[in-house]
Predicted model as a PDB file, atoms N, CA, C, CB and O in Angstrom, pLDDT in the B-factor column:
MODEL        1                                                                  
ATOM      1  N   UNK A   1      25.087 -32.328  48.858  1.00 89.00           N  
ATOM      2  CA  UNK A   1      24.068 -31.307  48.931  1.00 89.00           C  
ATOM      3  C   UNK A   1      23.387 -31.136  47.561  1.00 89.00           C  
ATOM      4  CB  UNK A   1      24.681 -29.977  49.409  1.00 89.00           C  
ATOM      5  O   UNK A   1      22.164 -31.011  47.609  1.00 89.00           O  
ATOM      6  N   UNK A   2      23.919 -31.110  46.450  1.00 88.00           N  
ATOM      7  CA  UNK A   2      23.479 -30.957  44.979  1.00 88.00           C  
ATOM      8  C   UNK A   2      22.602 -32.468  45.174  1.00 88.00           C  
ATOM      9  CB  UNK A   2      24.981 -30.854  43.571  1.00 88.00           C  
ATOM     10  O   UNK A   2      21.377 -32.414  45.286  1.00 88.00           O  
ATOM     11  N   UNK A   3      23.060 -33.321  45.194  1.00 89.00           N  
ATOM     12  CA  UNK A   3      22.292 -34.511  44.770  1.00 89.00           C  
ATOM     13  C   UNK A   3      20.889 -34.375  45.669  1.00 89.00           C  
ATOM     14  CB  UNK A   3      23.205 -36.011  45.078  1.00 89.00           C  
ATOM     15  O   UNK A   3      19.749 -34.509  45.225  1.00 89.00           O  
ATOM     16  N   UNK A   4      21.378 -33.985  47.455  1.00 92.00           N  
ATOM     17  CA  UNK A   4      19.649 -33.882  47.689  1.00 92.00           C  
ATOM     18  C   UNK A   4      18.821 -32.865  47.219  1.00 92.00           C  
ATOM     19  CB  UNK A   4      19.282 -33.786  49.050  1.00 92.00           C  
ATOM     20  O   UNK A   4      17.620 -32.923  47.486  1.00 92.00           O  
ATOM     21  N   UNK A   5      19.513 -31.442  46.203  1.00 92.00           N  
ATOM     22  CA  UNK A   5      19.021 -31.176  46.142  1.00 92.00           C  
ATOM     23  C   UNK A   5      17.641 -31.222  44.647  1.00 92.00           C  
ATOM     24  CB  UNK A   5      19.722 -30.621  46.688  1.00 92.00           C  
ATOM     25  O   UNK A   5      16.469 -30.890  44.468  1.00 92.00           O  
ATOM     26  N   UNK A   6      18.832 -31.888  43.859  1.00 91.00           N  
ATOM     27  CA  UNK A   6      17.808 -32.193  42.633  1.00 91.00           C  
ATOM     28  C   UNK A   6      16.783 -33.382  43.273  1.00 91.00           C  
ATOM     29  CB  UNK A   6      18.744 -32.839  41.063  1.00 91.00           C  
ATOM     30  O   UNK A   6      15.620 -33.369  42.867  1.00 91.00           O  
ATOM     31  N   UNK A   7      17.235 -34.542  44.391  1.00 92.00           N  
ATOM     32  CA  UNK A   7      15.964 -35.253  44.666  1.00 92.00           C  
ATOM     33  C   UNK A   7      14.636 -34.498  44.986  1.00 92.00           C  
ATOM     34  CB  UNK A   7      16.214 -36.090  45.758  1.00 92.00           C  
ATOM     35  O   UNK A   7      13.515 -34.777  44.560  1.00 92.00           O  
ATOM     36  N   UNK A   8      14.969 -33.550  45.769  1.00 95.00           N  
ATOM     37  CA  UNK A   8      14.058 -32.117  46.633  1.00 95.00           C  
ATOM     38  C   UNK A   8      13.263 -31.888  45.500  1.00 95.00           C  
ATOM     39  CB  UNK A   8      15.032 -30.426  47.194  1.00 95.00           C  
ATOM     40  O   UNK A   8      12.036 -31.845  45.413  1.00 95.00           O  
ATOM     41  N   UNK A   9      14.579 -31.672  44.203  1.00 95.00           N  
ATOM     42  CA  UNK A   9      13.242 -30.771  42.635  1.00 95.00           C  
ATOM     43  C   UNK A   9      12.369 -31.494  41.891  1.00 95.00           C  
ATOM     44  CB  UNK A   9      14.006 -30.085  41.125  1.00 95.00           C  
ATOM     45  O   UNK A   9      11.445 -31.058  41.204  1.00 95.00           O  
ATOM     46  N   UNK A  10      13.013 -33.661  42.215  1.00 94.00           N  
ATOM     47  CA  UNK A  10      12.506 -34.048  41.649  1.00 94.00           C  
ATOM     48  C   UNK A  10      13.195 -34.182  39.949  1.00 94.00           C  
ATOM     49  CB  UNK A  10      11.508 -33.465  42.052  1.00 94.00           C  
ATOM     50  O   UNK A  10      12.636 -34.592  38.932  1.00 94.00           O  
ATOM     51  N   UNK A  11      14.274 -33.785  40.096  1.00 93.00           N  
ATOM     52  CA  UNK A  11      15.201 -34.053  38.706  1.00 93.00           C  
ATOM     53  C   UNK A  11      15.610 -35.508  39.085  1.00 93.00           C  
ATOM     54  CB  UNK A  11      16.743 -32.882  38.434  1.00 93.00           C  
ATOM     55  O   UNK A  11      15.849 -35.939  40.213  1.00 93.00           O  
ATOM     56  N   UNK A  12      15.636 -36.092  38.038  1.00 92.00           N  
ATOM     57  CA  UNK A  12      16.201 -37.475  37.570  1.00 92.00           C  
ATOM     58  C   UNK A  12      17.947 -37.261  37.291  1.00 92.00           C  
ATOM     59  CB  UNK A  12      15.294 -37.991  35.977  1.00 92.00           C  
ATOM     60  O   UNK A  12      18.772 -36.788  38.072  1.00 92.00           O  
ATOM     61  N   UNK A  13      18.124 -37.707  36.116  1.00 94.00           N  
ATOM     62  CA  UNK A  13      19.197 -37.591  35.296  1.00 94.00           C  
ATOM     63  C   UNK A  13      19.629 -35.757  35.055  1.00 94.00           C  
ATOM     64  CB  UNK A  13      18.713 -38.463  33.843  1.00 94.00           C  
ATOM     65  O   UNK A  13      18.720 -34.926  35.059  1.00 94.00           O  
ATOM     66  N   UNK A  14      20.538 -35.498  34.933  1.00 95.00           N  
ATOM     67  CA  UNK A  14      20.828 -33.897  34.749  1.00 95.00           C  
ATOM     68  C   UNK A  14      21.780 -34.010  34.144  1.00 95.00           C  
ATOM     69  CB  UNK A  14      21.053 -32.927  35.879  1.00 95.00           C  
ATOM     70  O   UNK A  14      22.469 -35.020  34.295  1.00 95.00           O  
ATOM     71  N   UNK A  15      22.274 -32.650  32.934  1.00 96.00           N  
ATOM     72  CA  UNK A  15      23.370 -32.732  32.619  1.00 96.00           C  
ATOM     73  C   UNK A  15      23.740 -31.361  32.627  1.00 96.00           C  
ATOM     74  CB  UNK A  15      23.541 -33.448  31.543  1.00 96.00           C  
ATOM     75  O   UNK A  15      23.176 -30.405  32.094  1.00 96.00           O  
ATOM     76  N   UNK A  16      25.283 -31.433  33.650  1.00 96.00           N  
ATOM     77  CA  UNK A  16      26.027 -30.350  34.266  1.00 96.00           C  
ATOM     78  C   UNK A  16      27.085 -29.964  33.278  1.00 96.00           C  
ATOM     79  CB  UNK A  16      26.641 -30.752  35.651  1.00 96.00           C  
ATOM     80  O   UNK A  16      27.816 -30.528  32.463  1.00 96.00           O  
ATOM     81  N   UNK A  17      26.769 -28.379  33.844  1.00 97.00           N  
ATOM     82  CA  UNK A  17      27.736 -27.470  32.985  1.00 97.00           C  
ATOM     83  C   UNK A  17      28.290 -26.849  34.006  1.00 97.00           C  
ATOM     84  CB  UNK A  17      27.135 -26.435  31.887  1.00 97.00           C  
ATOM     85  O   UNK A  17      27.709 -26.289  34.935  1.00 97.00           O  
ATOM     86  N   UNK A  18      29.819 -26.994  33.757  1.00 95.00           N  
ATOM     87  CA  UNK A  18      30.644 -26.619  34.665  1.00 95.00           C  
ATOM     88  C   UNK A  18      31.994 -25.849  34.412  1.00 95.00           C  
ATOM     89  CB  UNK A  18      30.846 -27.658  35.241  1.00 95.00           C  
ATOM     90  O   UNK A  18      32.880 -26.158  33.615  1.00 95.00           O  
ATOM     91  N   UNK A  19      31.954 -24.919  35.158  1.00 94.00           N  
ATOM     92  CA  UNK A  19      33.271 -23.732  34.156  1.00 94.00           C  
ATOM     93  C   UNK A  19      34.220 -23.693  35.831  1.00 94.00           C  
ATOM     94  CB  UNK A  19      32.326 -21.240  33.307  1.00 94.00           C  
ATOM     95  O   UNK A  19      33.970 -23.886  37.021  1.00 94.00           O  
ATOM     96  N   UNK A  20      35.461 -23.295  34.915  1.00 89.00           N  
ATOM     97  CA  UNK A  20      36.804 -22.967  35.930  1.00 89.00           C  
ATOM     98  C   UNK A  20      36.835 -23.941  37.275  1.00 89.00           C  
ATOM     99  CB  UNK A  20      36.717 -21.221  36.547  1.00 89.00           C  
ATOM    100  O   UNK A  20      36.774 -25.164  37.154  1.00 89.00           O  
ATOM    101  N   UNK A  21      36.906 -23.483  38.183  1.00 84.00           N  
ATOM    102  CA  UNK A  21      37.116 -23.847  39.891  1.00 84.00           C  
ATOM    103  C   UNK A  21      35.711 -25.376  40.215  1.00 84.00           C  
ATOM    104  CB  UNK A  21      36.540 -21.789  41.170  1.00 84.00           C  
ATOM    105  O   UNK A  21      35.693 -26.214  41.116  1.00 84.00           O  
ATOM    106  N   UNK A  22      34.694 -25.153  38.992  1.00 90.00           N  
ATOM    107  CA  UNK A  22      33.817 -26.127  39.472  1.00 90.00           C  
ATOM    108  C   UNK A  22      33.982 -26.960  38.785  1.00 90.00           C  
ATOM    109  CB  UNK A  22      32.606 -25.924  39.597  1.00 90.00           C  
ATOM    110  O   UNK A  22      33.003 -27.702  38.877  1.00 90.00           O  
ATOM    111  N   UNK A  23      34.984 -27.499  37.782  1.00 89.00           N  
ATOM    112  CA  UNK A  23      35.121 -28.876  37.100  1.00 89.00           C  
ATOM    113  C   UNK A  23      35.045 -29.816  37.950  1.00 89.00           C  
ATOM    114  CB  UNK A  23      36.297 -29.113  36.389  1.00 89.00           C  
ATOM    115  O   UNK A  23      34.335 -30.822  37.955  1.00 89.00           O  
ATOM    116  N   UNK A  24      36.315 -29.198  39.151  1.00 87.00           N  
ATOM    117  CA  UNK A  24      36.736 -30.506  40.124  1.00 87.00           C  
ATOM    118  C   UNK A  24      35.050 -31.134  40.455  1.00 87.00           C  
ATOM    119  CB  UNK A  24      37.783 -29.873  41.937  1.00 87.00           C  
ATOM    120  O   UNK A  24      34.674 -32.254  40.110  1.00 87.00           O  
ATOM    121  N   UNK A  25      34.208 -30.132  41.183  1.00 91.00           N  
ATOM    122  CA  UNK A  25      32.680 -30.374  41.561  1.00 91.00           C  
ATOM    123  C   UNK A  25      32.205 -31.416  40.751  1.00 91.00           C  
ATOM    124  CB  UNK A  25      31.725 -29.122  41.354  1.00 91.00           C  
ATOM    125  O   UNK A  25      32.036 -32.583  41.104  1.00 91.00           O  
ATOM    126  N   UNK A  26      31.964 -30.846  39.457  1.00 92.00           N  
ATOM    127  CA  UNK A  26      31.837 -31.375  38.276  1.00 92.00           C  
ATOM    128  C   UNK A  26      31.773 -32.816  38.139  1.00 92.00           C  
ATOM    129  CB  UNK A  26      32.749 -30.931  37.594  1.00 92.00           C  
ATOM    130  O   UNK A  26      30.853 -33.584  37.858  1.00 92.00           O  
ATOM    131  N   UNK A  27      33.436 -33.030  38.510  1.00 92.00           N  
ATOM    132  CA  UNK A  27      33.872 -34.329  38.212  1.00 92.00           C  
ATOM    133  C   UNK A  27      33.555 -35.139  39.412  1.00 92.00           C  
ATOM    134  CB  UNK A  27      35.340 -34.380  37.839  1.00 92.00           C  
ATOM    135  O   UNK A  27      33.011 -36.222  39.192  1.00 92.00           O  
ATOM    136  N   UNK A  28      33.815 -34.786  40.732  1.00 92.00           N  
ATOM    137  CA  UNK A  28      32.892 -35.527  41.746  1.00 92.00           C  
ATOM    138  C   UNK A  28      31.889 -36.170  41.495  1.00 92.00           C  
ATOM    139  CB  UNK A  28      32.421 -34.874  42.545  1.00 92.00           C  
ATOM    140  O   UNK A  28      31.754 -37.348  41.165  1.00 92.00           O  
ATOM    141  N   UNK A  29      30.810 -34.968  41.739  1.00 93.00           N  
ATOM    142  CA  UNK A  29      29.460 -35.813  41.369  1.00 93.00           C  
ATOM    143  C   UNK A  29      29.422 -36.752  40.205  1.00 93.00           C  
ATOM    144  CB  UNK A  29      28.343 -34.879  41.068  1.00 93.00           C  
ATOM    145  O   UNK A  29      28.487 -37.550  40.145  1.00 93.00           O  
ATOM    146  N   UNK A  30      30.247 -36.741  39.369  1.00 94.00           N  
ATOM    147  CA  UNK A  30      29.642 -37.729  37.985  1.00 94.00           C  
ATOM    148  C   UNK A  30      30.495 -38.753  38.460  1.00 94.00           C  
ATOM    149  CB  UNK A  30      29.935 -37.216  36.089  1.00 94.00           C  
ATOM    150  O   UNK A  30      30.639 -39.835  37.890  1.00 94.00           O  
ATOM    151  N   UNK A  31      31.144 -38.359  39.658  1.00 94.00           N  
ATOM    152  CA  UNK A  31      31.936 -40.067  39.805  1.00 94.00           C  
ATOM    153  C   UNK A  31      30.903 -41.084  41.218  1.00 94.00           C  
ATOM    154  CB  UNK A  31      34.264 -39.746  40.622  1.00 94.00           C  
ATOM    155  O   UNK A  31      30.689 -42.276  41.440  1.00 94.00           O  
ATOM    156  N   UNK A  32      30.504 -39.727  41.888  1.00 94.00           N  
ATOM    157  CA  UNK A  32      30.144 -39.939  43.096  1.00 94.00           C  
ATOM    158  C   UNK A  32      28.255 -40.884  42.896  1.00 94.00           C  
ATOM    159  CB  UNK A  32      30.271 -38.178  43.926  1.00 94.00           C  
ATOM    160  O   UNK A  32      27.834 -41.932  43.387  1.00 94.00           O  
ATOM    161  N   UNK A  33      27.634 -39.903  42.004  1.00 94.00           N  
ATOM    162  CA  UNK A  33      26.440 -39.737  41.331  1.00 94.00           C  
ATOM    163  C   UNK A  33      25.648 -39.977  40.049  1.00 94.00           C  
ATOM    164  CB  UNK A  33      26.409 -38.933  41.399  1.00 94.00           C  
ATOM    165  O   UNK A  33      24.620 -39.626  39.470  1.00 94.00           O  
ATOM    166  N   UNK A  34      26.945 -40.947  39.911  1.00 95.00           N  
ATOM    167  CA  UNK A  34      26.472 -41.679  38.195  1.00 95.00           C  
ATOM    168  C   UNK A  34      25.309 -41.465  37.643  1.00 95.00           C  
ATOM    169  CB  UNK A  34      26.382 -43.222  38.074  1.00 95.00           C  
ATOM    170  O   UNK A  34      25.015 -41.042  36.525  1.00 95.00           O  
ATOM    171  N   UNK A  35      24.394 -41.944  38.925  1.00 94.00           N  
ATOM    172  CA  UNK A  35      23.009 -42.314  38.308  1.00 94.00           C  
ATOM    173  C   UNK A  35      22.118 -40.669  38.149  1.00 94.00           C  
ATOM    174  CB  UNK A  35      22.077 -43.607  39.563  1.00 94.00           C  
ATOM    175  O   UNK A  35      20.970 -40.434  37.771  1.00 94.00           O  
ATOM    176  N   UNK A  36      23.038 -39.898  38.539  1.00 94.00           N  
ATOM    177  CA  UNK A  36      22.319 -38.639  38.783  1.00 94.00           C  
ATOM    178  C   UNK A  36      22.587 -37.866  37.078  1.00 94.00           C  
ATOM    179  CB  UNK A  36      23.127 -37.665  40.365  1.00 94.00           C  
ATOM    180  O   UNK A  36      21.753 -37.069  36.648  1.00 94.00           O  
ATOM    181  N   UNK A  37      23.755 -38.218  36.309  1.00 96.00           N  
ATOM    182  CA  UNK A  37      24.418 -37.304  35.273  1.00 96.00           C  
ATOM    183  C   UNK A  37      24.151 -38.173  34.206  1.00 96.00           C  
ATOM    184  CB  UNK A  37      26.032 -36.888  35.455  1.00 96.00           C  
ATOM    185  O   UNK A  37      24.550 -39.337  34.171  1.00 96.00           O  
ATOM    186  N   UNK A  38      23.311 -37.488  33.111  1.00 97.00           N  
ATOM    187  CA  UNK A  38      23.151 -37.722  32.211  1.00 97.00           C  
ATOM    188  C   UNK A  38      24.432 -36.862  31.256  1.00 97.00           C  
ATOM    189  CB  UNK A  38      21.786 -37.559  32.120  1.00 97.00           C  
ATOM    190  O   UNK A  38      24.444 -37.139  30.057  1.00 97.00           O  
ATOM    191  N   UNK A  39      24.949 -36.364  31.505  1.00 97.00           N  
ATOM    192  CA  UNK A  39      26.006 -35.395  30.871  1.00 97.00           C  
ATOM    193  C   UNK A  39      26.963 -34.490  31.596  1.00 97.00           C  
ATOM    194  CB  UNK A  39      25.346 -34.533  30.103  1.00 97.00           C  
ATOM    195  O   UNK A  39      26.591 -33.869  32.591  1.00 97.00           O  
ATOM    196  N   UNK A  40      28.382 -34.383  31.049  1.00 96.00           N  
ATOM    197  CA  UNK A  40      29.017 -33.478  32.064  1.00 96.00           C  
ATOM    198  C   UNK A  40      29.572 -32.353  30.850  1.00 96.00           C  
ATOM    199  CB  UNK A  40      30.383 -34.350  33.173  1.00 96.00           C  
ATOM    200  O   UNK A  40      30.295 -32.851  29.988  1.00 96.00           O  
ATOM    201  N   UNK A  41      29.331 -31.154  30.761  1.00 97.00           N  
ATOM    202  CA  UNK A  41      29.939 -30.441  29.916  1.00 97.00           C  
ATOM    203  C   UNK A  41      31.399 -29.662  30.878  1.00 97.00           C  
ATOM    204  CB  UNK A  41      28.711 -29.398  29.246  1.00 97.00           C  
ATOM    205  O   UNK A  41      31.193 -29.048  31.925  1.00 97.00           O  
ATOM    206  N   UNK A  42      32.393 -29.788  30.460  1.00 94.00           N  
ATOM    207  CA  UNK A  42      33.478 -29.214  31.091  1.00 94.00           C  
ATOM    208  C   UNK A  42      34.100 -27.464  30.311  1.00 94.00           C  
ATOM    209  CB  UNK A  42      34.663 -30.556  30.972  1.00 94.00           C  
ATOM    210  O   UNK A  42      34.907 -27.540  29.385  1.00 94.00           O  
ATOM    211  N   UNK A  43      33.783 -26.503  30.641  1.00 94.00           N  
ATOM    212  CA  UNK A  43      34.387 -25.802  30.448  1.00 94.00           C  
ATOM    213  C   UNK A  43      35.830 -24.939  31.016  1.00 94.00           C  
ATOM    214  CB  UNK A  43      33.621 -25.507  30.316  1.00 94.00           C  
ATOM    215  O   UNK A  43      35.800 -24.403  32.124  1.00 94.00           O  
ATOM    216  N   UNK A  44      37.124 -24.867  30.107  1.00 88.00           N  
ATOM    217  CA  UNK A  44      37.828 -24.750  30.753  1.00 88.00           C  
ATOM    218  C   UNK A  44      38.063 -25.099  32.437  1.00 88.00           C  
ATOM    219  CB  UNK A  44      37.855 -23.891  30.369  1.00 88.00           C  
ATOM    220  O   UNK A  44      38.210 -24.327  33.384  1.00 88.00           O  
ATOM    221  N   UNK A  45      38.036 -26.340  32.389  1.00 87.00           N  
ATOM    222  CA  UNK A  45      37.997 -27.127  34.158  1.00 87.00           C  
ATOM    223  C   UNK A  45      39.510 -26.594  34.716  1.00 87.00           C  
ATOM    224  CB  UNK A  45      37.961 -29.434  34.179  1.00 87.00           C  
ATOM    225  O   UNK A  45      40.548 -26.505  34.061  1.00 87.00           O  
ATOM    226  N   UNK A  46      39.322 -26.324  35.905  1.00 79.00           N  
ATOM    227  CA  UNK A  46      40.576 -26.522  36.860  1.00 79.00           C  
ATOM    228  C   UNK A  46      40.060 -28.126  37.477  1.00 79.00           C  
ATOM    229  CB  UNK A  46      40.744 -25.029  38.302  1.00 79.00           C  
ATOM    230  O   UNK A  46      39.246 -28.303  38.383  1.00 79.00           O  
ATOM    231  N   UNK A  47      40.610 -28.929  36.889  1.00 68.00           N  
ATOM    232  CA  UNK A  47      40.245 -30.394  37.806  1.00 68.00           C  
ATOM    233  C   UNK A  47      41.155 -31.477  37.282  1.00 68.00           C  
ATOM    234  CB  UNK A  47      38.519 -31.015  37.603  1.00 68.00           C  
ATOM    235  O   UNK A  47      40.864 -32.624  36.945  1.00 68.00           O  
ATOM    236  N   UNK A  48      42.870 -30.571  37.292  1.00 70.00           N  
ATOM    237  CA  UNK A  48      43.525 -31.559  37.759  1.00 70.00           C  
ATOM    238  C   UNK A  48      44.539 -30.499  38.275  1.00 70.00           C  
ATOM    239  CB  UNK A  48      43.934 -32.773  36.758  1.00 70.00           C  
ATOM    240  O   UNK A  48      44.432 -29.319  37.941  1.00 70.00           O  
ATOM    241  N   UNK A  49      45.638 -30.997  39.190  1.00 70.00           N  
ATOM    242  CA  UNK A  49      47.088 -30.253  39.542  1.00 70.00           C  
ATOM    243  C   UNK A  49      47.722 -29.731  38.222  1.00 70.00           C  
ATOM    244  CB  UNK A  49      48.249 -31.357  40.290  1.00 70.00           C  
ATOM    245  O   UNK A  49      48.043 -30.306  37.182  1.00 70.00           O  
ATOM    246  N   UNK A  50      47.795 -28.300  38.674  1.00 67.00           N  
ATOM    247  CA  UNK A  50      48.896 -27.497  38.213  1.00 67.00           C  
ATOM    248  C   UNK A  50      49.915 -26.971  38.385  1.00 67.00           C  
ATOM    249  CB  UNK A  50      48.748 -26.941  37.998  1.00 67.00           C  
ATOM    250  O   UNK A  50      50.198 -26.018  39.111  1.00 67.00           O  
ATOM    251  N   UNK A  51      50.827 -27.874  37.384  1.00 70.00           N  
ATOM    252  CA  UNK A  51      52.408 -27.559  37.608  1.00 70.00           C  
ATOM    253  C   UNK A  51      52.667 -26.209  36.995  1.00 70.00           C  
ATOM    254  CB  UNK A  51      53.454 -28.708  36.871  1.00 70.00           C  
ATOM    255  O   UNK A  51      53.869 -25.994  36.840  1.00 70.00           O  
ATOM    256  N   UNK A  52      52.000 -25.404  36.671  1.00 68.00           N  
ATOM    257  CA  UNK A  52      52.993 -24.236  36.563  1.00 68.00           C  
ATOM    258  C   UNK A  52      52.876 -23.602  37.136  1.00 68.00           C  
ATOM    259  CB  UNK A  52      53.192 -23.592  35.746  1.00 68.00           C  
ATOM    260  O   UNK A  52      53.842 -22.849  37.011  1.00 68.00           O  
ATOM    261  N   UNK A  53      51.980 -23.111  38.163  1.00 68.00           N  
ATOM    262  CA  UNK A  53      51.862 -21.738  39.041  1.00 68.00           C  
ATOM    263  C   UNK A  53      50.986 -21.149  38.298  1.00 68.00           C  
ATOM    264  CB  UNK A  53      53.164 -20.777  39.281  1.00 68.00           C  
ATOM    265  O   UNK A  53      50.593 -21.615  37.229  1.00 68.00           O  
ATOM    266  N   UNK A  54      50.364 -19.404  39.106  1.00 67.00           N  
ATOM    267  CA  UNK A  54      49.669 -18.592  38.938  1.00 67.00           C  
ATOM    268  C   UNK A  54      50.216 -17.889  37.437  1.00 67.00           C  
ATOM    269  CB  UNK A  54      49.621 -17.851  40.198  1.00 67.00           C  
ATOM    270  O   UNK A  54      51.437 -17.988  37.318  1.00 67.00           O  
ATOM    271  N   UNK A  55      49.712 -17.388  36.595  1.00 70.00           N  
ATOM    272  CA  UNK A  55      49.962 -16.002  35.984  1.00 70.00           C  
ATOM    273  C   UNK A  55      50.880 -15.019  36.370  1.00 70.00           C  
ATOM    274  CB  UNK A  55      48.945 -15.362  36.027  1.00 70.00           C  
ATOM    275  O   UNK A  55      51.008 -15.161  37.586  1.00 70.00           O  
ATOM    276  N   UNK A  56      51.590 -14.096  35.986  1.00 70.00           N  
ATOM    277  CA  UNK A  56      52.047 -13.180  36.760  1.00 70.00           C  
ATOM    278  C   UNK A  56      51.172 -12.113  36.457  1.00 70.00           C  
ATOM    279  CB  UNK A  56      53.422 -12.923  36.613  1.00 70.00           C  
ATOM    280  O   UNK A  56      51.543 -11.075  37.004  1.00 70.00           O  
ATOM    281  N   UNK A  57      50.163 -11.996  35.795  1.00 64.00           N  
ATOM    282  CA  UNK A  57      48.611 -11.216  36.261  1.00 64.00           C  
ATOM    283  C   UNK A  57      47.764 -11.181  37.250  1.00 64.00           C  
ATOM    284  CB  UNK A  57      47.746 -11.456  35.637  1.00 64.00           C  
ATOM    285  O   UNK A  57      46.791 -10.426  37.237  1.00 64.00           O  
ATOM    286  N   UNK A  58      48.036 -12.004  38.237  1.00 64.00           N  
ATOM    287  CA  UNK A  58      47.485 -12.380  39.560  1.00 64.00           C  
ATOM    288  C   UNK A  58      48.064 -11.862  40.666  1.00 64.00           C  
ATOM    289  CB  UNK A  58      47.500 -13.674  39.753  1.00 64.00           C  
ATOM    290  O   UNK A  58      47.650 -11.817  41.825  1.00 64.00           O  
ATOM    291  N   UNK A  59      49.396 -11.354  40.021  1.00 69.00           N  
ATOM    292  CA  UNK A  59      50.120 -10.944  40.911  1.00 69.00           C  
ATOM    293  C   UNK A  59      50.219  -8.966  40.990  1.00 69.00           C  
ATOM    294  CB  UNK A  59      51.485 -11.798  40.563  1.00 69.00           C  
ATOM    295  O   UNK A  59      50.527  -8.102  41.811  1.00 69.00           O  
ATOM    296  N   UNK A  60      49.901  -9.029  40.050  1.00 72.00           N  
ATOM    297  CA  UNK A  60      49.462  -7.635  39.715  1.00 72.00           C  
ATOM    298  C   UNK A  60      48.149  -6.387  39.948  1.00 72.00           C  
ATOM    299  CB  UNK A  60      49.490  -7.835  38.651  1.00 72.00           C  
ATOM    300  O   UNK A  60      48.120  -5.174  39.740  1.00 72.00           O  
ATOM    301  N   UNK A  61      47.076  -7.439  40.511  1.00 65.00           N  
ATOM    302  CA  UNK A  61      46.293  -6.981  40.861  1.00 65.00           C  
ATOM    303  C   UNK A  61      46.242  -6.129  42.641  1.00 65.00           C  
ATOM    304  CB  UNK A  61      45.576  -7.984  40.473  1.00 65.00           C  
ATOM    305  O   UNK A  61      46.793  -6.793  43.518  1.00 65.00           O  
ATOM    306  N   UNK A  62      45.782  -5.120  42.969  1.00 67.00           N  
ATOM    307  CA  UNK A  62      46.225  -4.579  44.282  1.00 67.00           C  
ATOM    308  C   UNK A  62      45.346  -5.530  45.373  1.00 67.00           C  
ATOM    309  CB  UNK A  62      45.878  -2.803  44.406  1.00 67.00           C  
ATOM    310  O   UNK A  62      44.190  -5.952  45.401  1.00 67.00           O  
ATOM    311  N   UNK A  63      46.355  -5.621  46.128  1.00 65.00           N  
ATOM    312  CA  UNK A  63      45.591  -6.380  47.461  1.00 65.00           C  
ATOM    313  C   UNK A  63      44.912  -5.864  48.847  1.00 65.00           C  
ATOM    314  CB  UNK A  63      46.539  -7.179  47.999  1.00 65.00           C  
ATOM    315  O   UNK A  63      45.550  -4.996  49.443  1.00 65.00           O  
ATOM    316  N   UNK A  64      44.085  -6.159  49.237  1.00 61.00           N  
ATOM    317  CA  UNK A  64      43.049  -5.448  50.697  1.00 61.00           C  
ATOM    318  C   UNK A  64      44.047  -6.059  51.775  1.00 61.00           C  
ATOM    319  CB  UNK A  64      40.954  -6.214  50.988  1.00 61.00           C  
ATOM    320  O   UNK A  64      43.838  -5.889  52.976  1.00 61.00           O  
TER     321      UNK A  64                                                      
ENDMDL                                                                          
END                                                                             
């Protein structure tokens, strides 16, 4: 969907900035979309498995 959508804008090459939960995204497209990424900036990525678990601040917050 990103890739048709920069064809749609008419972007060429792009270079993505990507924080937390969207590294994995991130890292897709620049594998998927070479020709699309001129750059991938990674901020703090979640985009690989984590062996340690949540925070126990996550656990602390009240739940709906």
């Amino acid at each position: 969907m990103i890739e048709q959508a920069l064809e749609k804008l008419g972007v060429g090459k792009a270079i993505f900035v990507v924080h937390s939960w969207s590294g994995a995204l991130g890292a897709r497209i620049a594998l998927d979309y070479p020709n699309r990424v001129a750059g991938l900036v990674m901020l703090a990525p979640a985009a690989y498995p984590w062996p340690g678990g949540v925070g126990w601040y996550n656990n602390s917050a009240p739940r709906r």
